[in-house]
MOPAC internal coordinates of N, CA, C and O (Angstrom, degrees):
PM7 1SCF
backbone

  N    0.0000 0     0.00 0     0.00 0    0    0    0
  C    1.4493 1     0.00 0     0.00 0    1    0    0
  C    1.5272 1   108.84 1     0.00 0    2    1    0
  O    1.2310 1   122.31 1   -47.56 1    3    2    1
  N    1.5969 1   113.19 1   132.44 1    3    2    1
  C    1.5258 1   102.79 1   151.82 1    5    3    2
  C    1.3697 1   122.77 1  -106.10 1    6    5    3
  O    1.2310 1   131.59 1   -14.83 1    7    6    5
  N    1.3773 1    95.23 1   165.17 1    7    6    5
  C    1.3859 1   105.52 1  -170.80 1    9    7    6
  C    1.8613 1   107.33 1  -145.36 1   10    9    7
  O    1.2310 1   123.27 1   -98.67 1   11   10    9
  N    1.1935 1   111.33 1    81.33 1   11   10    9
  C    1.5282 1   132.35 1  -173.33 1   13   11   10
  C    1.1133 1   123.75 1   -94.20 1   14   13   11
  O    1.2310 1   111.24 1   -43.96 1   15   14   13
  N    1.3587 1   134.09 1   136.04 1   15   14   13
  C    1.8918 1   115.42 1   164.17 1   17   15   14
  C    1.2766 1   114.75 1   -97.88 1   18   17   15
  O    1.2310 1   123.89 1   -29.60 1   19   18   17
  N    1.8480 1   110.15 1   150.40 1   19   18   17
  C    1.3750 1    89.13 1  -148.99 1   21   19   18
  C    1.7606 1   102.96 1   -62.29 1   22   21   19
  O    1.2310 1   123.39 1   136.07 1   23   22   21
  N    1.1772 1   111.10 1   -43.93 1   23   22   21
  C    1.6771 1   105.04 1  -171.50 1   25   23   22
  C    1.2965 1   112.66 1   -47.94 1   26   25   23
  O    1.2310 1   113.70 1  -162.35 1   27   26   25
  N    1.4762 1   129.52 1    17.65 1   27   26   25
  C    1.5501 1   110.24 1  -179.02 1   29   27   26
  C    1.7022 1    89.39 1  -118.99 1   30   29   27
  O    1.2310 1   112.64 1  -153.39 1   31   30   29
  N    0.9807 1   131.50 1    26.61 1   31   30   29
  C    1.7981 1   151.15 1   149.38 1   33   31   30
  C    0.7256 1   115.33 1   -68.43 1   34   33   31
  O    1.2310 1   110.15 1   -48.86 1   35   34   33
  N    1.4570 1   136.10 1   131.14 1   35   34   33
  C    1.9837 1   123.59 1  -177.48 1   37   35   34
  C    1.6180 1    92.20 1   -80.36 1   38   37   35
  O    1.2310 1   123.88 1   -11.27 1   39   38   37
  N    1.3142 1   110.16 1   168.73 1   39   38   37
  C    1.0995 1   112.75 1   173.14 1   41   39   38
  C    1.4125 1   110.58 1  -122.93 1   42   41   39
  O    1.2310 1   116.56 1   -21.47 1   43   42   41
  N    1.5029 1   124.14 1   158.53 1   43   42   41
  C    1.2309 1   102.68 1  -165.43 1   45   43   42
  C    1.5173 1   102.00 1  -156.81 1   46   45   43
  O    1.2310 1   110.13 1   -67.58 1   47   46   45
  N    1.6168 1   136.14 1   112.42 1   47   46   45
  C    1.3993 1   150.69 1   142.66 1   49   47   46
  C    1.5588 1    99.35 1    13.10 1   50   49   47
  O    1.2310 1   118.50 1   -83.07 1   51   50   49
  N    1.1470 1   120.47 1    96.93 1   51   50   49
  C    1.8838 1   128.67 1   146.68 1   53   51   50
  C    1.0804 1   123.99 1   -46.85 1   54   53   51
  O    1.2310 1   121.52 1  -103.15 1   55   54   53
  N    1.7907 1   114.71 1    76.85 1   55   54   53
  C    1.4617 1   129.18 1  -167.11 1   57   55   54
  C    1.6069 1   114.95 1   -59.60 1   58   57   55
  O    1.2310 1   125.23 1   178.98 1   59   58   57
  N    1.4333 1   107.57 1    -1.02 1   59   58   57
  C    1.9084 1   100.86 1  -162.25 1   61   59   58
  C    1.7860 1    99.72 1   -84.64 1   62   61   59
  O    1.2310 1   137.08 1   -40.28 1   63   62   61
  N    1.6243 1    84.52 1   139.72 1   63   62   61
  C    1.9381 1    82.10 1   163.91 1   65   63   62
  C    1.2278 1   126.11 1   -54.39 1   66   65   63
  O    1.2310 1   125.91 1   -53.61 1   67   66   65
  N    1.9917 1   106.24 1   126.39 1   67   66   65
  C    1.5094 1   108.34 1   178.84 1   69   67   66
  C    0.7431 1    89.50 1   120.25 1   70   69   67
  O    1.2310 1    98.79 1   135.62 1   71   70   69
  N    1.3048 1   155.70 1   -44.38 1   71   70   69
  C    1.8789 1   151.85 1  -159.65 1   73   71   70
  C    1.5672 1    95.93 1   -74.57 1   74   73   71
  O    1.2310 1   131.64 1   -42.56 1   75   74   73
  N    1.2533 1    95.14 1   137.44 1   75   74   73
  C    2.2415 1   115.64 1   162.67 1   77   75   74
  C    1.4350 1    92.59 1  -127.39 1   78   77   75
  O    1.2310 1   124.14 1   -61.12 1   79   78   77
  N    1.1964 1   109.66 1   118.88 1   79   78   77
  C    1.5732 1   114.51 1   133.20 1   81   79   78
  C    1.8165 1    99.24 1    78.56 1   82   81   79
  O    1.2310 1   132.69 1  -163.96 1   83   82   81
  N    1.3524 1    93.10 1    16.04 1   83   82   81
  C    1.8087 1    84.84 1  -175.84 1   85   83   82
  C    1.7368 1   104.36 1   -92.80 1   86   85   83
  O    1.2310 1   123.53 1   -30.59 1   87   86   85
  N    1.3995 1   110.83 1   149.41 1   87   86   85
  C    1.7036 1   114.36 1   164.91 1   89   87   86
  C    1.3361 1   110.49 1  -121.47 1   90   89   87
  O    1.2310 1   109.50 1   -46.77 1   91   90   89
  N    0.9896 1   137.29 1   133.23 1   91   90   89
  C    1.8054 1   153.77 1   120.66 1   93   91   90
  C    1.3307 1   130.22 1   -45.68 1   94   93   91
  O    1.2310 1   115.83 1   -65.43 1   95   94   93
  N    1.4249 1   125.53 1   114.57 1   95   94   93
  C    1.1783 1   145.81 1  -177.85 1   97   95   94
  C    1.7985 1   104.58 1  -112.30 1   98   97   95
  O    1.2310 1   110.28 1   -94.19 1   99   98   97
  N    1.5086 1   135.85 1    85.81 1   99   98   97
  C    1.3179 1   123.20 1   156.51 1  101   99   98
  C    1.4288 1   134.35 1   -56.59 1  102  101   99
  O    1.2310 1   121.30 1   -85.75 1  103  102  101
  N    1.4982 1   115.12 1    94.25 1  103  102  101
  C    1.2043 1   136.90 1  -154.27 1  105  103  102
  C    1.9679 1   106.58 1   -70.94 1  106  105  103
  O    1.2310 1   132.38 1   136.11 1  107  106  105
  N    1.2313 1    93.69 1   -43.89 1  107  106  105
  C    1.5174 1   113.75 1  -166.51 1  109  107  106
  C    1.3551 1   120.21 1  -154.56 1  110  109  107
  O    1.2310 1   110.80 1  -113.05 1  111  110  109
  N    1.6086 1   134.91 1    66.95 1  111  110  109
  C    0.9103 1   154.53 1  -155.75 1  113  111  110
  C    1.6252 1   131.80 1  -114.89 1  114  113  111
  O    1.2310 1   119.90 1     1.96 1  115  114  113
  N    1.3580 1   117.80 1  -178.04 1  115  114  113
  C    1.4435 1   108.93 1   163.20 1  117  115  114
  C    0.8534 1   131.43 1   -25.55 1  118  117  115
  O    1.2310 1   116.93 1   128.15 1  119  118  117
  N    1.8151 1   123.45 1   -51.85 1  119  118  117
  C    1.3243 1   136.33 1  -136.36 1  121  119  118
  C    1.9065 1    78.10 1   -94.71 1  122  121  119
  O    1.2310 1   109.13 1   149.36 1  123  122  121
  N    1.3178 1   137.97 1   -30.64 1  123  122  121
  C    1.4232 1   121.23 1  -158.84 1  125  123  122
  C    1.6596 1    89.97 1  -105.62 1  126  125  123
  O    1.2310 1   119.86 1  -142.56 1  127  126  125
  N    1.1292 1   117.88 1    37.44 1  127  126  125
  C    1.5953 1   110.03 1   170.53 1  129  127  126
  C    1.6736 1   110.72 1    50.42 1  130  129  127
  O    1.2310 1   124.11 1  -140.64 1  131  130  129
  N    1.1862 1   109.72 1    39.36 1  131  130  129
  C    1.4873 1   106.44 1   161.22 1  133  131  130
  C    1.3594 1   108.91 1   -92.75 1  134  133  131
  O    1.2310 1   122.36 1   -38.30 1  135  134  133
  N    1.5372 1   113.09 1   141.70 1  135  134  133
  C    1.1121 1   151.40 1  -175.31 1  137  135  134
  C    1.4861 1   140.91 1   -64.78 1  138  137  135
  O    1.2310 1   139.60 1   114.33 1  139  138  137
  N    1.8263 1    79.59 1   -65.67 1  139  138  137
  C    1.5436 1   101.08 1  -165.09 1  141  139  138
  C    1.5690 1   100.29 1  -119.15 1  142  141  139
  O    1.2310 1   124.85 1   151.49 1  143  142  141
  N    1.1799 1   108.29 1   -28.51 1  143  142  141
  C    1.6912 1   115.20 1  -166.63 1  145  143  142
  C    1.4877 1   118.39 1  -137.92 1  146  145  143
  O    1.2310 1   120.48 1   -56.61 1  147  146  145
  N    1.4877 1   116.68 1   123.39 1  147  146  145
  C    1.6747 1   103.93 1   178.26 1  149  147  146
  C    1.8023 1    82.97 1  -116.42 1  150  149  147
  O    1.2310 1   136.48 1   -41.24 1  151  150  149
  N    1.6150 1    85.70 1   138.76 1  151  150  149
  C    1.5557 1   109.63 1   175.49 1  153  151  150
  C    2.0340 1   116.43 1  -111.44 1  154  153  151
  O    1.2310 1   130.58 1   -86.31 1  155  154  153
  N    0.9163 1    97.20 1    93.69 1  155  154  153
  C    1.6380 1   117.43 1   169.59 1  157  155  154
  C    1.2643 1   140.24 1   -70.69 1  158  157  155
  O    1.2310 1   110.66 1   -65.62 1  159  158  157
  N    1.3935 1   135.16 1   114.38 1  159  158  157
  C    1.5979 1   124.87 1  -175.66 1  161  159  158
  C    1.5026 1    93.68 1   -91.21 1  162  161  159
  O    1.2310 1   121.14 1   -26.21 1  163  162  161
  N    0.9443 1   115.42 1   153.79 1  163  162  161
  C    1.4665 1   128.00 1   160.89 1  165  163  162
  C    1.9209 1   110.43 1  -121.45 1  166  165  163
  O    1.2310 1   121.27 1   -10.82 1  167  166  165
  N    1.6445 1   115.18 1   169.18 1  167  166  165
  C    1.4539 1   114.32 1  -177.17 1  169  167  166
  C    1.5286 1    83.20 1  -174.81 1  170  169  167
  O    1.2310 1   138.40 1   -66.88 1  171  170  169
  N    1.3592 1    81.95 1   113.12 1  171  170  169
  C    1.5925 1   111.06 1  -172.65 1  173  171  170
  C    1.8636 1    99.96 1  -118.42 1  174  173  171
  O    1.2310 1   125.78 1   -73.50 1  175  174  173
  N    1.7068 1   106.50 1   106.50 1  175  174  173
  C    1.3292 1   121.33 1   174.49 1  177  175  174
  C    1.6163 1   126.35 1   -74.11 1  178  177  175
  O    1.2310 1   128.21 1   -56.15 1  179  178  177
  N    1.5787 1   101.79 1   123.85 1  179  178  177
  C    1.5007 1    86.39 1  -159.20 1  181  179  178
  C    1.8114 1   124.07 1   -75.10 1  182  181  179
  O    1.2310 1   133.11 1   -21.84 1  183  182  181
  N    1.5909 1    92.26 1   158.16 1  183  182  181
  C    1.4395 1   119.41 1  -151.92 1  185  183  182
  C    1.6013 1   117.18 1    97.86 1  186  185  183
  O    1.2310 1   127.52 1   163.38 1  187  186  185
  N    1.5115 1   103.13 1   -16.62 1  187  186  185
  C    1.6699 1   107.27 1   175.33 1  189  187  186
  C    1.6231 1   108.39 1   -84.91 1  190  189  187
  O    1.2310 1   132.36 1     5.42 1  191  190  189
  N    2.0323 1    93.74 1  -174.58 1  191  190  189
  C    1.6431 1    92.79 1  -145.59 1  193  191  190
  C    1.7785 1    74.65 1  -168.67 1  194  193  191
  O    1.2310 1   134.57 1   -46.03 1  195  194  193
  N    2.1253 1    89.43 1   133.97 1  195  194  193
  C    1.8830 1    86.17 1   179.62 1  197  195  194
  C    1.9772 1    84.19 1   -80.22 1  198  197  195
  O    1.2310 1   126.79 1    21.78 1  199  198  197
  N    0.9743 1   104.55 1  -158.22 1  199  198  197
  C    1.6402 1   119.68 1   161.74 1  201  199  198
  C    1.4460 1   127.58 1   -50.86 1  202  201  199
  O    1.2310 1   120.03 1   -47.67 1  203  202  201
  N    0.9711 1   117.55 1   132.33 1  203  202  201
  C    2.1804 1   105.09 1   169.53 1  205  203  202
  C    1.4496 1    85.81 1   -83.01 1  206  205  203
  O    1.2310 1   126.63 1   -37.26 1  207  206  205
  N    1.2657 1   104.86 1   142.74 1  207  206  205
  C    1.6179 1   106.85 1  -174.84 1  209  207  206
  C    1.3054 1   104.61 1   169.81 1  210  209  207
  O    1.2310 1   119.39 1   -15.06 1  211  210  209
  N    1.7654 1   118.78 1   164.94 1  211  210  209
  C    1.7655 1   124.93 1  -157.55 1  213  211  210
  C    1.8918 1    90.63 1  -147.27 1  214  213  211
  O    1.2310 1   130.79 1   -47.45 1  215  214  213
  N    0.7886 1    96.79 1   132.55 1  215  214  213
  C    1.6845 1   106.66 1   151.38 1  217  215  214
  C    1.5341 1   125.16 1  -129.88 1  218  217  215
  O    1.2310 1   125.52 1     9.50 1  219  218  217
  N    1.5978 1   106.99 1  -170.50 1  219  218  217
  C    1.6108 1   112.41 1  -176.14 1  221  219  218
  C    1.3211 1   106.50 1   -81.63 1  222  221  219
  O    1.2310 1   102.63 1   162.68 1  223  222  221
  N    1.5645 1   149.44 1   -17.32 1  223  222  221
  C    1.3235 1   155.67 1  -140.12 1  225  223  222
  C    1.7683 1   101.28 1  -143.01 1  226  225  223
  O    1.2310 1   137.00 1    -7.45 1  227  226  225
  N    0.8904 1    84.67 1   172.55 1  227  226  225
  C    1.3481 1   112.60 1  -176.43 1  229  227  226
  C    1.6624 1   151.45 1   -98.47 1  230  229  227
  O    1.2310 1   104.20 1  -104.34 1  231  230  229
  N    1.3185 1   146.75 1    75.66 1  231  230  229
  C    1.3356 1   122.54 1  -161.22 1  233  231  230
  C    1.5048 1   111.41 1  -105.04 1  234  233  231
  O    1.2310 1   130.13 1   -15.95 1  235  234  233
  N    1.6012 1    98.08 1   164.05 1  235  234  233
  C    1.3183 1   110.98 1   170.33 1  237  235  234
  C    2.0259 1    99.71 1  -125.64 1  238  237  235
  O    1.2310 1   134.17 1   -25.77 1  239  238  237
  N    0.9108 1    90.20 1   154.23 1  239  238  237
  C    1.4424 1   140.52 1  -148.50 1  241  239  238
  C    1.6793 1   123.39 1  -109.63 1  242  241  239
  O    1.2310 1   122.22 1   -87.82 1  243  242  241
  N    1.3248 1   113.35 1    92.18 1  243  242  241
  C    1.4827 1   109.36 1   159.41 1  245  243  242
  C    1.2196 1   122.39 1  -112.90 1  246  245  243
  O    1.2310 1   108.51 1   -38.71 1  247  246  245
  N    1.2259 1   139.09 1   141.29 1  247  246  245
  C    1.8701 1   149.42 1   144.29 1  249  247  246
  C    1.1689 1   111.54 1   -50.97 1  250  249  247
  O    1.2310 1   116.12 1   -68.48 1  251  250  249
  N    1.5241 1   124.98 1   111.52 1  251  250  249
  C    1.8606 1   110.73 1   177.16 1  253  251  250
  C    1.9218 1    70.92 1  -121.59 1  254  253  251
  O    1.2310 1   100.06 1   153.18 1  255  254  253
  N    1.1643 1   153.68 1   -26.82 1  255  254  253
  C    1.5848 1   118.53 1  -172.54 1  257  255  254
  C    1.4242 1    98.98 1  -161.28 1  258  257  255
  O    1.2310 1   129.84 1   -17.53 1  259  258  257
  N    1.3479 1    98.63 1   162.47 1  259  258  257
  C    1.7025 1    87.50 1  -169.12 1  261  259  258
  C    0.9686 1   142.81 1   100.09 1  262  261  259
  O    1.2310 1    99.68 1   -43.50 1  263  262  261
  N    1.7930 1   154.30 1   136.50 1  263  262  261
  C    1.1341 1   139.17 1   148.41 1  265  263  262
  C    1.5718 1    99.77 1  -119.96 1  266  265  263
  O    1.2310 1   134.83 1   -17.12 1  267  266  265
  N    1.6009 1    88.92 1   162.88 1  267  266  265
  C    1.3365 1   122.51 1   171.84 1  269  267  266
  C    1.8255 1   109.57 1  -175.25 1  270  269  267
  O    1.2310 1   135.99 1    21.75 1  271  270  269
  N    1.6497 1    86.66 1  -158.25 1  271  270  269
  C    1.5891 1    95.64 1  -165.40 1  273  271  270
  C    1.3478 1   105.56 1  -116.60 1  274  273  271
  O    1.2310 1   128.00 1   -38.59 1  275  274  273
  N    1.6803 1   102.21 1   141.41 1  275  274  273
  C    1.8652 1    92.58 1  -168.23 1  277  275  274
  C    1.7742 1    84.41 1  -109.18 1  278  277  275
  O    1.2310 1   117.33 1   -65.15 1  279  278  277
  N    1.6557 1   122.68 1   114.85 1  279  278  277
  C    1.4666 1   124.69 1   171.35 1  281  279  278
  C    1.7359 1   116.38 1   -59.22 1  282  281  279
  O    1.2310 1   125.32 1   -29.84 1  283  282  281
  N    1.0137 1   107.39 1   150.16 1  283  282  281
  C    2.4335 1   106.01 1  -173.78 1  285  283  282
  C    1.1773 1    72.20 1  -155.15 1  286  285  283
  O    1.2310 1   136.91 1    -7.56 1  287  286  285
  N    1.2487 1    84.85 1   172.44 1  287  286  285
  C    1.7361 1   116.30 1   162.43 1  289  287  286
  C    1.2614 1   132.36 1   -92.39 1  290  289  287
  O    1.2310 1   128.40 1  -171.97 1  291  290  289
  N    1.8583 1   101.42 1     8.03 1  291  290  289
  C    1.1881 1   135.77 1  -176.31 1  293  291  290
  C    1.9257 1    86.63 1   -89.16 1  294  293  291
  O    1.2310 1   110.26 1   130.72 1  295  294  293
  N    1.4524 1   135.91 1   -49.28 1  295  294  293
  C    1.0842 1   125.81 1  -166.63 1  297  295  294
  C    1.5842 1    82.70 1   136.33 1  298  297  295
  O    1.2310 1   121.55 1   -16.03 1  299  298  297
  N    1.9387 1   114.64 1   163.97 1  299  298  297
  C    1.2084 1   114.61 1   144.46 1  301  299  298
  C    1.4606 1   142.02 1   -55.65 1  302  301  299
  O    1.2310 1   119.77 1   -53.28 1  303  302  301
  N    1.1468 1   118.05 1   126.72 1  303  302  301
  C    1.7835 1   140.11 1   151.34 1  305  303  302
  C    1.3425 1   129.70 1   -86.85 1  306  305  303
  O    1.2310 1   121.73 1   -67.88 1  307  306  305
  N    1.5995 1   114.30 1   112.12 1  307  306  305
  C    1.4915 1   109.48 1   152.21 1  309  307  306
  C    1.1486 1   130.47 1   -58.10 1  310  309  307
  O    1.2310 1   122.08 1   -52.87 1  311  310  309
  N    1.8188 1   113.62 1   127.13 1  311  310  309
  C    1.2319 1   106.37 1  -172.99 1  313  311  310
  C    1.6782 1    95.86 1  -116.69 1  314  313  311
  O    1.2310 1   116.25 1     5.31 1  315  314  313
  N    1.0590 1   124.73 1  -174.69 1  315  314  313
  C    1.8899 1   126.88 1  -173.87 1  317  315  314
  C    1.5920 1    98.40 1  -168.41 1  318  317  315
  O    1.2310 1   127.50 1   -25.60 1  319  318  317
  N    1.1357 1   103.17 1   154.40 1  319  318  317
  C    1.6632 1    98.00 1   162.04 1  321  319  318
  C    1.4279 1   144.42 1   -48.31 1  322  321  319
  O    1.2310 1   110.67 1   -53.97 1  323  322  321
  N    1.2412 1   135.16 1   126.03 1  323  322  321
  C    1.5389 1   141.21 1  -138.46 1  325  323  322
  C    1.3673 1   124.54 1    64.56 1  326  325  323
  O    1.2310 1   124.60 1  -170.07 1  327  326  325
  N    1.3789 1   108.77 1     9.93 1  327  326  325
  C    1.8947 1   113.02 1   168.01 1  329  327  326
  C    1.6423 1    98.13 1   -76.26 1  330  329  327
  O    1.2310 1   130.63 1   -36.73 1  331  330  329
  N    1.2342 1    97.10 1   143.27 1  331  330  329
  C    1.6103 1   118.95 1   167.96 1  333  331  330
  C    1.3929 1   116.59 1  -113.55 1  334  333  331
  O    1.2310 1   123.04 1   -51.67 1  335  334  333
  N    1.6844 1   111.78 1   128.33 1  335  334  333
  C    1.4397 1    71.65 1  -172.51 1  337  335  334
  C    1.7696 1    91.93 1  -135.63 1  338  337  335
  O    1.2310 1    97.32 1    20.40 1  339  338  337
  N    0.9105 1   157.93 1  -159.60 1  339  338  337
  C    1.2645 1   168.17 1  -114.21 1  341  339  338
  C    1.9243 1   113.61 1   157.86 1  342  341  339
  O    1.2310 1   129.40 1   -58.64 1  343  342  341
  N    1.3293 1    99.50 1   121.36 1  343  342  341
  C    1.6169 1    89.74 1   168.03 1  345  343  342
  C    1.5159 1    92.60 1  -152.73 1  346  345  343
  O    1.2310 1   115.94 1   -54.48 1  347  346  345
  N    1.3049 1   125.32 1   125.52 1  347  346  345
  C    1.4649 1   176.08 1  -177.25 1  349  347  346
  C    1.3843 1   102.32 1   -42.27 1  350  349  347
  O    1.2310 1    97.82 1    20.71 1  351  350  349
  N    1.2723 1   157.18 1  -159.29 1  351  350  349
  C    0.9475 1   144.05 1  -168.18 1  353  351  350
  C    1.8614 1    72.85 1  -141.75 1  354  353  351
  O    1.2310 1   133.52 1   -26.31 1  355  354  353
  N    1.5309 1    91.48 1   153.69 1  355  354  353
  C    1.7869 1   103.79 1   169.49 1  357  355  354
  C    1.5473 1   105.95 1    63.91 1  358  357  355
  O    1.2310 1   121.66 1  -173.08 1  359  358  357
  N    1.0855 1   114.43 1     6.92 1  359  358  357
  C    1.5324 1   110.52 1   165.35 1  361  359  358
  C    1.5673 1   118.16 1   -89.43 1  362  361  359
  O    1.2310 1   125.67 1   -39.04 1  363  362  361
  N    1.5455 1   106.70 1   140.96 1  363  362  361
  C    1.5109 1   112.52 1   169.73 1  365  363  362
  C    1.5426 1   113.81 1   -71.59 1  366  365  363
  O    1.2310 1   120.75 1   -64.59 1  367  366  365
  N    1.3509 1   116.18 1   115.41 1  367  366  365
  C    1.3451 1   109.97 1   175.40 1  369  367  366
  C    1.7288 1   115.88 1  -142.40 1  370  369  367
  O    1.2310 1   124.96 1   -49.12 1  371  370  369
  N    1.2923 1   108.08 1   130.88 1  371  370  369
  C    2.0811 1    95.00 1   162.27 1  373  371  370
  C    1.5765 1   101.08 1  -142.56 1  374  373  371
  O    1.2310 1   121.33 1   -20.27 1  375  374  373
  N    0.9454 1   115.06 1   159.73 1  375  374  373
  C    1.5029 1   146.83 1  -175.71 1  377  375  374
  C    1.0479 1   106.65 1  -115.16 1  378  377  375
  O    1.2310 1   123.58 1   -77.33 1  379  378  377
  N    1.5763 1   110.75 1   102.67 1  379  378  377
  C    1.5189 1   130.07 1   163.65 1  381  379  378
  C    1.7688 1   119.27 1  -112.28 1  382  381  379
  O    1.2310 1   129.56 1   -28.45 1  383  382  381
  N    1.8291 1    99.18 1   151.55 1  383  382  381
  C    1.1133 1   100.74 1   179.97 1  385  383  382
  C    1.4425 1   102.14 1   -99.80 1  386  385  383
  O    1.2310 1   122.32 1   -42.66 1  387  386  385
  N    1.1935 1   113.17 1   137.34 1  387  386  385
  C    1.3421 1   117.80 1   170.45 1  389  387  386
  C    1.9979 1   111.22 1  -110.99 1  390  389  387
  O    1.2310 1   125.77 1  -178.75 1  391  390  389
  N    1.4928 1   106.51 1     1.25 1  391  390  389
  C    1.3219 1   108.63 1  -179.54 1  393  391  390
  C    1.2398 1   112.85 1  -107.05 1  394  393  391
  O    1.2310 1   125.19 1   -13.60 1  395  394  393
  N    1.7859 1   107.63 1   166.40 1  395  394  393
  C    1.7254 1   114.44 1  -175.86 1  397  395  394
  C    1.6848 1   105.51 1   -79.19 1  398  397  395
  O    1.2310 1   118.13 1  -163.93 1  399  398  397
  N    1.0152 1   121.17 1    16.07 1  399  398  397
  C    1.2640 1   124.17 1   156.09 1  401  399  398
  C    1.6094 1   134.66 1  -106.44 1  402  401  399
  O    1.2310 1   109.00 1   -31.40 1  403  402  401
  N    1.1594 1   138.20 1   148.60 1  403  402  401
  C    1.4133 1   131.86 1   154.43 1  405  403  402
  C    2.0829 1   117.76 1   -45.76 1  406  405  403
  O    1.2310 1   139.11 1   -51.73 1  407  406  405
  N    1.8014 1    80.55 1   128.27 1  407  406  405
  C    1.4538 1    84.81 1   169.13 1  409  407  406
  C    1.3913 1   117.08 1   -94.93 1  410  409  407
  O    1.2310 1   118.11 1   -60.99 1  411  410  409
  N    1.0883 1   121.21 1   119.01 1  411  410  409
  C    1.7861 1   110.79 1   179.82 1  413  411  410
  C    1.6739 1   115.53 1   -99.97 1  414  413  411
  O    1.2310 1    99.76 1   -32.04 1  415  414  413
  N    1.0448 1   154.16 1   147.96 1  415  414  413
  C    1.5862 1   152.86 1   139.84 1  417  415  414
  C    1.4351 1   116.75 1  -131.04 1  418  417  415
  O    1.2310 1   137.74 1   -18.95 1  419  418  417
  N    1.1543 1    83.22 1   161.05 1  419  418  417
  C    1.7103 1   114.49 1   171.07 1  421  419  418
  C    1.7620 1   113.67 1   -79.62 1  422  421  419
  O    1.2310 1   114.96 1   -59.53 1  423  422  421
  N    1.4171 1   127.15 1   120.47 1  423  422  421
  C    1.5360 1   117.68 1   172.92 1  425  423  422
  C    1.4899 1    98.87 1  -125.29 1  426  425  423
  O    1.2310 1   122.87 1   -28.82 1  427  426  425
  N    1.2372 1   112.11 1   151.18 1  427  426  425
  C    1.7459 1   128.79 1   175.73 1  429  427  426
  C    1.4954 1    94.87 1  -141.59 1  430  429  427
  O    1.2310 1   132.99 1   -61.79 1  431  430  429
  N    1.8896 1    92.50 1   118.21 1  431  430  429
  C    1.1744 1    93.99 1   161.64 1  433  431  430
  C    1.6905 1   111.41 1  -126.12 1  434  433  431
  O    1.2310 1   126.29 1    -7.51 1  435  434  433
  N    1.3643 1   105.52 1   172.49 1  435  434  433
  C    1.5392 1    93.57 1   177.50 1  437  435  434
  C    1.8113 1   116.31 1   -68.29 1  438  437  435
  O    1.2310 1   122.30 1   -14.65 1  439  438  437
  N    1.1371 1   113.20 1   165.35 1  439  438  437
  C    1.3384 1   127.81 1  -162.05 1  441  439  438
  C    1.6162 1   119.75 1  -107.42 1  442  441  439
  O    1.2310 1    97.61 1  -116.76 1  443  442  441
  N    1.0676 1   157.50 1    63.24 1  443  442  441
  C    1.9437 1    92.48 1    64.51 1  445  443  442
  C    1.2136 1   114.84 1  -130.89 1  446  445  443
  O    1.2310 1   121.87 1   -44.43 1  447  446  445
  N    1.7781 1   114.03 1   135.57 1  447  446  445
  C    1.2498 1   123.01 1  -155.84 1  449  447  446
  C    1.1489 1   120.42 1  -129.07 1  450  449  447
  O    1.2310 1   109.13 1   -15.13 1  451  450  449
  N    1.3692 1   137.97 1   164.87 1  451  450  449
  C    1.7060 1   131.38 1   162.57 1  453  451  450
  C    1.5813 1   100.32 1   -38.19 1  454  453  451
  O    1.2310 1   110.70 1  -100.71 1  455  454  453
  N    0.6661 1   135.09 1    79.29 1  455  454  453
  C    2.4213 1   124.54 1   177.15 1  457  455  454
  C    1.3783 1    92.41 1   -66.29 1  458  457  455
  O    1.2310 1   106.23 1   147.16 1  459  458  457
  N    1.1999 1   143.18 1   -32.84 1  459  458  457
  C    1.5397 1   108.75 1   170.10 1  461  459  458
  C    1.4393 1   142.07 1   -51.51 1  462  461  459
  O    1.2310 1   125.26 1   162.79 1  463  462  461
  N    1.5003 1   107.50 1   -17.21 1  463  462  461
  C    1.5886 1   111.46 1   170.63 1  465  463  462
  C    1.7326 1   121.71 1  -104.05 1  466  465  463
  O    1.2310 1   120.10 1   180.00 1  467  466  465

């Protein structure tokens, strides 16, 4: 079992084109022999933005601080802390902060994947 806090995770600059100001924290990853699921913090600085961007898989989605806007092809959504949110595989989506605060979340994606996006 681990048992980590998240700040003792390096954190690390979201190198993909399209990202401002986003960081990555690998919560639960390759390196700990996960399987089925890698679990990710993200901290999105405001005025920043992960990528507009689609893949083959799927994430789910928590709010631990912060608001902003999660972009679909559904249109923009306000999201705030304790939104859950779901995005589909092959959907266009990015998560921007539009507030004077940091946006932080939780992402799970299936395992094993590009974890940089």
């Amino acid at each position: 079992m681990k048992v980590k806090a998240l700040g003792d995770h390096e954190q690390k600059p979201v190198q993909m084109d399209g990202a401002t100001q986003t960081r990555m924290r690998m919560l639960v990853g390759p390196e700990d022999g996960a399987k089925n699921f890698h679990m990710r913090h993200f901290e999105v600085a405001p005025g920043g933005h992960t990528p507009h961007h689609k893949h083959d898989y799927e994430h789910e989605i928590l709010i631990l601080k912060g608001e902003g806007v999660a972009r679909s092809e559904q249109g923009d959504r306000p999201v705030k802390p304790g939104d859950v949110l779901f995005v589909p595989p092959n959907e266009m989506h990015q998560f921007v902060n539009n507030s004077a605060a940091p946006l932080e979340f939780i992402c799970l994606i299936p395992a094993p994947m590009d974890c940089s996006r």
